[in-house]
C-alpha positions as CSV (number, residue, x, y, z in Angstrom):
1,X,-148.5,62.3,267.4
2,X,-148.9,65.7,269.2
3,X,-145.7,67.8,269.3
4,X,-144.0,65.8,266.8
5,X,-142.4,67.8,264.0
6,X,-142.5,66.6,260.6
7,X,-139.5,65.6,258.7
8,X,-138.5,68.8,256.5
9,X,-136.5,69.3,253.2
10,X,-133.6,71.4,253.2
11,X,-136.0,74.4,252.1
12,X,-138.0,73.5,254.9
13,X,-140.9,72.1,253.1
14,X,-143.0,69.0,254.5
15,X,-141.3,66.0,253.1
16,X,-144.3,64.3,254.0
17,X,-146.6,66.6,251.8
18,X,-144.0,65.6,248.8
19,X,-144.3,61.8,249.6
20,X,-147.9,62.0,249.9
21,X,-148.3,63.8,246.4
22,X,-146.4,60.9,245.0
23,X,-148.0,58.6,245.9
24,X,-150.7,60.4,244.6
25,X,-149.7,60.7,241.3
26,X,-148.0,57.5,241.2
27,X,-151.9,56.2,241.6
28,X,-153.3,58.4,239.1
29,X,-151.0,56.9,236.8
30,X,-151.7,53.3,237.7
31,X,-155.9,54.6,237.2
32,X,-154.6,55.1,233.4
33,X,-152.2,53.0,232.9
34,X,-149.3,54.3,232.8
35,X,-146.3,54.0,234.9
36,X,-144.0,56.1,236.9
37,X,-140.7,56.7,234.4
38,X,-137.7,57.8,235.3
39,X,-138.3,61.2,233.4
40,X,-141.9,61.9,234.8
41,X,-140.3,61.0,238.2
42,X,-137.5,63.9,237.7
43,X,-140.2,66.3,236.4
44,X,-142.2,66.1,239.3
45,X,-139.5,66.4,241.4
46,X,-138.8,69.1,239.6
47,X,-141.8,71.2,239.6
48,X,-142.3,70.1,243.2
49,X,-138.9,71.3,244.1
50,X,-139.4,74.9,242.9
51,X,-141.9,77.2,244.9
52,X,-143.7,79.6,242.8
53,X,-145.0,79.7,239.0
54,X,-143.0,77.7,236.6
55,X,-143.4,77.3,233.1
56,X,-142.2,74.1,231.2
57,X,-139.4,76.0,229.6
58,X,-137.9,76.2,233.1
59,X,-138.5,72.8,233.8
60,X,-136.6,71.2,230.6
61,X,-133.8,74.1,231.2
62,X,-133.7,73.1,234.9
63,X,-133.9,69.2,234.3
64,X,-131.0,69.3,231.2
65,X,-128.7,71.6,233.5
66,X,-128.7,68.6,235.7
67,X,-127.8,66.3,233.4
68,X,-131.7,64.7,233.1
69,X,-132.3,63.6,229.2
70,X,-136.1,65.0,229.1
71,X,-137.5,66.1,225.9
72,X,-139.6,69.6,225.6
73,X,-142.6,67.0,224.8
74,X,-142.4,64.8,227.8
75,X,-142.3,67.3,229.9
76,X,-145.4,69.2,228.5
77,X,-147.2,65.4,228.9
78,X,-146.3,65.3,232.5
79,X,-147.6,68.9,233.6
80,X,-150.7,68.0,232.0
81,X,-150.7,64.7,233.6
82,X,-149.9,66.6,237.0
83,X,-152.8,69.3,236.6
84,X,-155.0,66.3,235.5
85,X,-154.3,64.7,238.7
86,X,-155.0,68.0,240.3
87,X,-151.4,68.4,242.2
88,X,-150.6,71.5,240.2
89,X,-152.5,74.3,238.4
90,X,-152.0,76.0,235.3
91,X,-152.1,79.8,235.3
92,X,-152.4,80.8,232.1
93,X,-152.3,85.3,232.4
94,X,-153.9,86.0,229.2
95,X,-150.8,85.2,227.2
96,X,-149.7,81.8,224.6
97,X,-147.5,81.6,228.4
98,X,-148.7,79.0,230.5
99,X,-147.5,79.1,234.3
100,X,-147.6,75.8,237.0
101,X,-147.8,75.6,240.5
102,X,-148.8,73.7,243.3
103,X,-151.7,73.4,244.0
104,X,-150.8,73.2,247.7
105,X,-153.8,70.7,249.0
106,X,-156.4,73.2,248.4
107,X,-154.9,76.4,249.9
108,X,-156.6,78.4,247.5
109,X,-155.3,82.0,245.8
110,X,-155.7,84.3,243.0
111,X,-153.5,86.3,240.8
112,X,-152.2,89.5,239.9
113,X,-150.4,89.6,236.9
114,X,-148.2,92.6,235.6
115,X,-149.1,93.5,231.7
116,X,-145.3,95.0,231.8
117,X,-142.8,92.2,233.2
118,X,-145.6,89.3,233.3
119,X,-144.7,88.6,237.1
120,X,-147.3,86.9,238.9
121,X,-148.2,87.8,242.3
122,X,-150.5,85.7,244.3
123,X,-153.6,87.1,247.0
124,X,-156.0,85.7,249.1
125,X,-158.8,87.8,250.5
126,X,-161.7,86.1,252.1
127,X,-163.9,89.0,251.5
128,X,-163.2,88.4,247.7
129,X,-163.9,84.9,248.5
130,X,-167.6,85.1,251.1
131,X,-168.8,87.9,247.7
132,X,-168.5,84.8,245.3
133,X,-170.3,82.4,247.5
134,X,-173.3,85.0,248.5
135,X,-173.4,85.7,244.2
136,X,-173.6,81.7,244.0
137,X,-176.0,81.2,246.6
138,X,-178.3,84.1,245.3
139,X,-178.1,82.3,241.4
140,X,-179.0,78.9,242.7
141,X,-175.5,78.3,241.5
142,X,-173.1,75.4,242.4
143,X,-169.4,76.0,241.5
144,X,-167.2,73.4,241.1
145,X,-163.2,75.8,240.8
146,X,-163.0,79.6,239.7
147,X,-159.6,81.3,239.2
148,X,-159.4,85.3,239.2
149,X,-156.6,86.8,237.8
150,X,-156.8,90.9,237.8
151,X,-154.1,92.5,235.3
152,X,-152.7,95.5,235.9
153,X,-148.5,97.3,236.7
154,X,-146.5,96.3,239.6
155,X,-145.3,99.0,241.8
156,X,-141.3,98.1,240.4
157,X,-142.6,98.8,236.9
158,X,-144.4,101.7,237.4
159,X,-141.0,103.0,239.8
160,X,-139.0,102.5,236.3
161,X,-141.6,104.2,234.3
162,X,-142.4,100.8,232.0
């Protein structure tokens, strides 16, 4: 209805956005059989509770602190399960380190990563964005997902001389 708010979280988030992502993955599982546990419920709450890039180090810190029992395994199982379903990414900024986020319904970004304190700072320019659908329209090129991450030193680094 017009004017209506929708019902927020404390953080104000969409509570609606959550609910419909679960639901969402709630039916991805179904589509492979597999249910919705109690410790791939906690995960995504998890990961869907924290704004930003996570890792799954975090997550099973974050989850035991609680007083969740999640093993380092399950929790690796359910990211992949939750970028499988497409409701987070995986950064991964040239290290063995694998970041997750949101994928926020399609609000698309890239990256800048610092090669000094690995802290990942997201962009969006649609310059950036019209170049790389000119170069595919001049290749005879269909994309299907691109990611750009441009490595470099943050402005705090460089201010400590790192």
């Amino acid at each position: 209805m017009p004017g209506r708010k929708k019902p927020r979280d404390k953080d104000g988030e969409s509570t609606l956005a959550y609910e419909d992502e679960k639901v969402s993955f709630e039916a991805f599982l179904k589509s492979r059989g597999l249910k919705l546990t109690g410790q791939r419920k906690a995960i995504f709450r998890e990961v869907f509770r924290i704004h930003g890039h996570v890792d799954a180090d975090d997550i099973v810190a974050n989850l035991r602190r609680s007083g969740e029992k999640v093993s380092r395994a399950t929790v690796y199982r359910t990211l992949e399960l939750l970028v499988d379903a497409e409701l987070v990414k995986a950064v991964r900024p040239g290290t063995s380190q694998t970041y997750y986020e949101h994928a926020h319904s399609g609000e698309h970004h890239d990256h800048l990563v610092c090669v000094k304190c690995s802290r990942i700072f997201e962009f969006y320019s649609p310059e950036i964005e019209e170049t790389q659908v000119r170069v595919c329209r001049e290749q005879n090129f269909i994309p299907n997902r691109h990611t750009m991450i441009i490595y470099g030193t943050c402005r705090n680094c460089r201010r400590k001389g790192k």
